[in-house]
SEVEXKE-385791 format. One record per residue: residue number from 1; x, y, z of N, C-alpha, C in turn; residue in three letters. Coordinates in pm, whole numbers, padded with zeros to 5 digits, m for minus. Each point is the difference from the previous one (the first is absolute). Example, Ala and Ser with C-alpha at 12.3 -4.5 7.8 and 13.67 -1.06 7.14 Angstrom:
# SEVEXKE-385791
 resi   n_c1   n_c2   n_c3  ca_c1  ca_c2  ca_c3   c_c1   c_c2   c_c3 resn
    1  01319 m00569  00780 m00089  00119  00000  00090  00120  00000  Ala
    2 m00035  00105 m00072  00082  00119  00006 m00077  00109  00073  Ser
END
This chain:
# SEVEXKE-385791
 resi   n_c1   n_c2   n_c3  ca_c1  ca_c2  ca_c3   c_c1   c_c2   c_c3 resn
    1  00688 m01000 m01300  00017  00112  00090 m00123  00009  00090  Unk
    2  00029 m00013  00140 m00142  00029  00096  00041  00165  00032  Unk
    3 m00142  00079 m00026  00059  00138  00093 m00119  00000  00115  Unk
    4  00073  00126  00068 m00077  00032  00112 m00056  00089 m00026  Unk
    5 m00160  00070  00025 m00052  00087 m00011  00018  00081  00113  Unk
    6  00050  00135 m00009  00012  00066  00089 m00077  00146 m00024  Unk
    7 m00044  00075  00085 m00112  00078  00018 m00050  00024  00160  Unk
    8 m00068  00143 m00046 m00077  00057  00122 m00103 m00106  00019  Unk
    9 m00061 m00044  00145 m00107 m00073  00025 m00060  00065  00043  Unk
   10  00077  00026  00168 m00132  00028  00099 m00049  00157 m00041  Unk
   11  00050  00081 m00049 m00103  00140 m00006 m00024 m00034 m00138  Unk
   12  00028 m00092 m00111 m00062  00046 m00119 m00143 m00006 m00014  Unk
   13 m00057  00086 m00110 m00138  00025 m00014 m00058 m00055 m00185  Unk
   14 m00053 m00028  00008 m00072 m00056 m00165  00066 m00122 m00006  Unk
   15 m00056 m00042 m00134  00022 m00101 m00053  00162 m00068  00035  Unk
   16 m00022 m00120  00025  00122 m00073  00030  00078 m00034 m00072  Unk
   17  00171  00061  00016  00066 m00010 m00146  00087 m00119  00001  Unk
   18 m00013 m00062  00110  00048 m00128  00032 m00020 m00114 m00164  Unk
   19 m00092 m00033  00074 m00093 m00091 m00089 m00001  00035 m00141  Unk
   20  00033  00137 m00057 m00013  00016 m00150  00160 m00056 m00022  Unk
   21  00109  00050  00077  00105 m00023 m00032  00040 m00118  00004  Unk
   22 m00036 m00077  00103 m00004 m00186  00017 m00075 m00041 m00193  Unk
   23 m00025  00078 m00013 m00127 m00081 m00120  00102  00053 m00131  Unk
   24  00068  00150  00017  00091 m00026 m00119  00105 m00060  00011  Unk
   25  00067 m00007  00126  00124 m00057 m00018 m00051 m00145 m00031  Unk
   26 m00089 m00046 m00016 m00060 m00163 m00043  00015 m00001 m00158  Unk
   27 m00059  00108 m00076  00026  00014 m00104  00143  00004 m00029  Unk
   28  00076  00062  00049  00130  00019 m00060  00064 m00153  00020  Unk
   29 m00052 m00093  00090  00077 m00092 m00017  00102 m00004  00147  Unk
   30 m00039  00091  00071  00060 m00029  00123 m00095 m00055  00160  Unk
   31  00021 m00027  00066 m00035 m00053  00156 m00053  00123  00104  Unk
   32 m00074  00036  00038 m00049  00147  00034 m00004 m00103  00169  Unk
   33  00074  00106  00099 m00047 m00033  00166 m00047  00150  00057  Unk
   34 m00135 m00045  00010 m00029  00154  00075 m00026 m00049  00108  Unk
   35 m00006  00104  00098  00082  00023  00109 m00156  00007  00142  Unk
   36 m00123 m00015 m00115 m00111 m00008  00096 m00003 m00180 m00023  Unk
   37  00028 m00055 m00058  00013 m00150 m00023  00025 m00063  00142  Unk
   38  00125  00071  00040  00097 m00044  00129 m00081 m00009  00140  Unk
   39  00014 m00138  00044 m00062  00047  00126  00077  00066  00093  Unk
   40 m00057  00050  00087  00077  00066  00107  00009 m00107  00128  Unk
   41  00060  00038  00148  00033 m00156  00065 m00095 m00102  00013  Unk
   42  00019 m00075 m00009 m00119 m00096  00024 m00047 m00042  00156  Unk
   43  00065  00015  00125 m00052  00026  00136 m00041  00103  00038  Unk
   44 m00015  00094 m00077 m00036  00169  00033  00075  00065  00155  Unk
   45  00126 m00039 m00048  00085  00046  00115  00047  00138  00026  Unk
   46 m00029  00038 m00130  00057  00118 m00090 m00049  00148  00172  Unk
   47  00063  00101  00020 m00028  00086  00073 m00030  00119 m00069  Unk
   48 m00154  00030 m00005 m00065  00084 m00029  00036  00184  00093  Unk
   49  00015  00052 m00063  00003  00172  00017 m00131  00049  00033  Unk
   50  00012  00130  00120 m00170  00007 m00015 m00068  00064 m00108  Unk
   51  00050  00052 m00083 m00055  00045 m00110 m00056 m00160 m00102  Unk
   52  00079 m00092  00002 m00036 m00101 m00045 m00114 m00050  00091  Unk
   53 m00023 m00001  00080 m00101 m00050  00091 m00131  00077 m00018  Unk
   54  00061  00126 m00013 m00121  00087 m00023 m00108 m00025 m00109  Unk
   55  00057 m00049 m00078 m00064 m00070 m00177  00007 m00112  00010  Unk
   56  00018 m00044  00116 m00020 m00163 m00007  00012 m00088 m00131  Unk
   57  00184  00026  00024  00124 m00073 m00077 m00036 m00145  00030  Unk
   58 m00003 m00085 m00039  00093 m00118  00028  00071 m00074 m00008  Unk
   59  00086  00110 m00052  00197 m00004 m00016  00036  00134  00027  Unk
   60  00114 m00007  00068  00045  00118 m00090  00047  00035 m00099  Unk
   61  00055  00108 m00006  00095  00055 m00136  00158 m00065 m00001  Unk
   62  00032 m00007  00098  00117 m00047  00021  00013 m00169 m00046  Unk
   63 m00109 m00069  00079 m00027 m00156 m00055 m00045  00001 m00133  Unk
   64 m00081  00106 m00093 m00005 m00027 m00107  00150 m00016 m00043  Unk
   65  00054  00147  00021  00121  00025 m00089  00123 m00109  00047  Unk
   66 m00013 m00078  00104  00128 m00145  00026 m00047 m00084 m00104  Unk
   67 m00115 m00070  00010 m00037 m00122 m00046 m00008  00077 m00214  Unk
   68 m00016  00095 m00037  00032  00050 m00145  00144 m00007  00014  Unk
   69  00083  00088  00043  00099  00036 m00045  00080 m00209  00035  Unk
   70 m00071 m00042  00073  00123 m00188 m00021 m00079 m00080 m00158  Unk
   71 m00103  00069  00022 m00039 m00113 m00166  00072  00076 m00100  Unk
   72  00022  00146 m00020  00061  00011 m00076  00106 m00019 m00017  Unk
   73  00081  00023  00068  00151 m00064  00002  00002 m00123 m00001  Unk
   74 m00060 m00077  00038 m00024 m00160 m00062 m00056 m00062 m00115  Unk
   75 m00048  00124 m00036 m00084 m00082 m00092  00001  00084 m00219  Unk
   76  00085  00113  00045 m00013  00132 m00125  00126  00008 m00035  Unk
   77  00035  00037 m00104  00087  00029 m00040  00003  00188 m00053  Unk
   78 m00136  00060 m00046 m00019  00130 m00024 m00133  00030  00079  Unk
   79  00019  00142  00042 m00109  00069  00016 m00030  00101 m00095  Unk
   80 m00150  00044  00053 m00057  00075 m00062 m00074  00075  00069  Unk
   81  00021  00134 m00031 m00047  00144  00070 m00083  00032 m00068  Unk
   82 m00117 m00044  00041 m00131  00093 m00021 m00040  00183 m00001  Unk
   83 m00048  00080 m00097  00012  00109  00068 m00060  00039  00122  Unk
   84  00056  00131  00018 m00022  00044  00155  00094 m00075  00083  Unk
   85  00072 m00112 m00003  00077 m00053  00090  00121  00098  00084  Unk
   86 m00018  00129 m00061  00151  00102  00058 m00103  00010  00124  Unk
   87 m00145  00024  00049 m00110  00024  00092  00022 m00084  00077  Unk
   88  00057 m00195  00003 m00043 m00059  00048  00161 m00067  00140  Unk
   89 m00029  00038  00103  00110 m00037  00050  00042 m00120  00014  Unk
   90 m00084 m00084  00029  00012 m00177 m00088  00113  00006 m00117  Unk
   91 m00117  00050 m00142  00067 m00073 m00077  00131  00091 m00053  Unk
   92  00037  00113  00085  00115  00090  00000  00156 m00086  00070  Unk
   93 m00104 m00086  00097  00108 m00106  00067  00083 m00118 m00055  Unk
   94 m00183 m00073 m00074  00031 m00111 m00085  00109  00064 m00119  Unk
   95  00031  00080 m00082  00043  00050 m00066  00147 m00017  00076  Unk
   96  00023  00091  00089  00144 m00004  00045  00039 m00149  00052  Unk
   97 m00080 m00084  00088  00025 m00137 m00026  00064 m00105 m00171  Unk
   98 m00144  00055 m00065  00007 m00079 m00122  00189  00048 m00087  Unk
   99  00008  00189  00002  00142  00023 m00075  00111 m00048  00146  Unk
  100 m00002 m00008  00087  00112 m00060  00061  00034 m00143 m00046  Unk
  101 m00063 m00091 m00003  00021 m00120 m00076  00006 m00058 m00155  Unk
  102 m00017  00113 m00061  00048  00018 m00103 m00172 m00077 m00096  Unk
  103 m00085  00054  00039 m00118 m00029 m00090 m00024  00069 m00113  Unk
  104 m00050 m00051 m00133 m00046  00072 m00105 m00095  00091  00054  Unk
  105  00007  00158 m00056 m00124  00089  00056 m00083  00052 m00124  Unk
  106 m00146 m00046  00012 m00047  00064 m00142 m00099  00130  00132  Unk
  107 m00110  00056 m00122 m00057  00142  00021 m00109 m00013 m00086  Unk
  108 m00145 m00031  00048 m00091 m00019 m00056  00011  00089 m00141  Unk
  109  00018  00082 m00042  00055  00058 m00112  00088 m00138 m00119  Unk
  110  00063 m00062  00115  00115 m00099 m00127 m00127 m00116 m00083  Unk
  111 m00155 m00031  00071 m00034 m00121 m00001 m00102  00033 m00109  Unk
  112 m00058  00164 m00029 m00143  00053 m00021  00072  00051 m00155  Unk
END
């Protein structure tokens, strides 16, 4: 089973729950893809927002969330919702992506 880590990025604050969850789902015996792994385009074609410009992005949100949401569908069979993800409009998306195609859905709760 590969899952996808899904979660708040850009406003989260503390410790990164990415990386703990990549590290249990290793233990359990499954394939962990988190979603900062992914590059974003590789010509930086991507069209920045001025708020993205303002913080001097170099991607946007939108090029993050294309180039995540095709590895996962290529590459996962389940995701996984980190908490706080109801906060995150990303991974509120990836979610409705991931149950339209009929993906396993766990809840950091199922893994801990």
């Amino acid at each position: 089973m590969t899952v996808y880590i899904s979660g708040p990025i850009t406003h989260h604050v503390g410790p990164d729950p990415f990386e703990g969850a990549a590290k249990r789902l290793a233990e359990l015996g499954q394939t962990a893809l988190n979603p900062k792994d992914i590059p974003a385009c590789p010509d930086n074609s991507c069209v920045l927002l001025p708020h993205e410009l303002e913080k001097n992005f170099e991607h946007s949100w939108a090029c993050f969330l294309k180039y995540d949401i095709a590895a996962m569908l290529q590459r996962c069979d389940t995701i996984l919702m980190l908490d706080g993800w109801q906060d995150s409009h990303g991974a509120r998306l990836e979610l409705t992506v991931a149950s339209a195609v009929k993906m396993h859905v766990l809840f950091e709760n199922d893994i801990y």
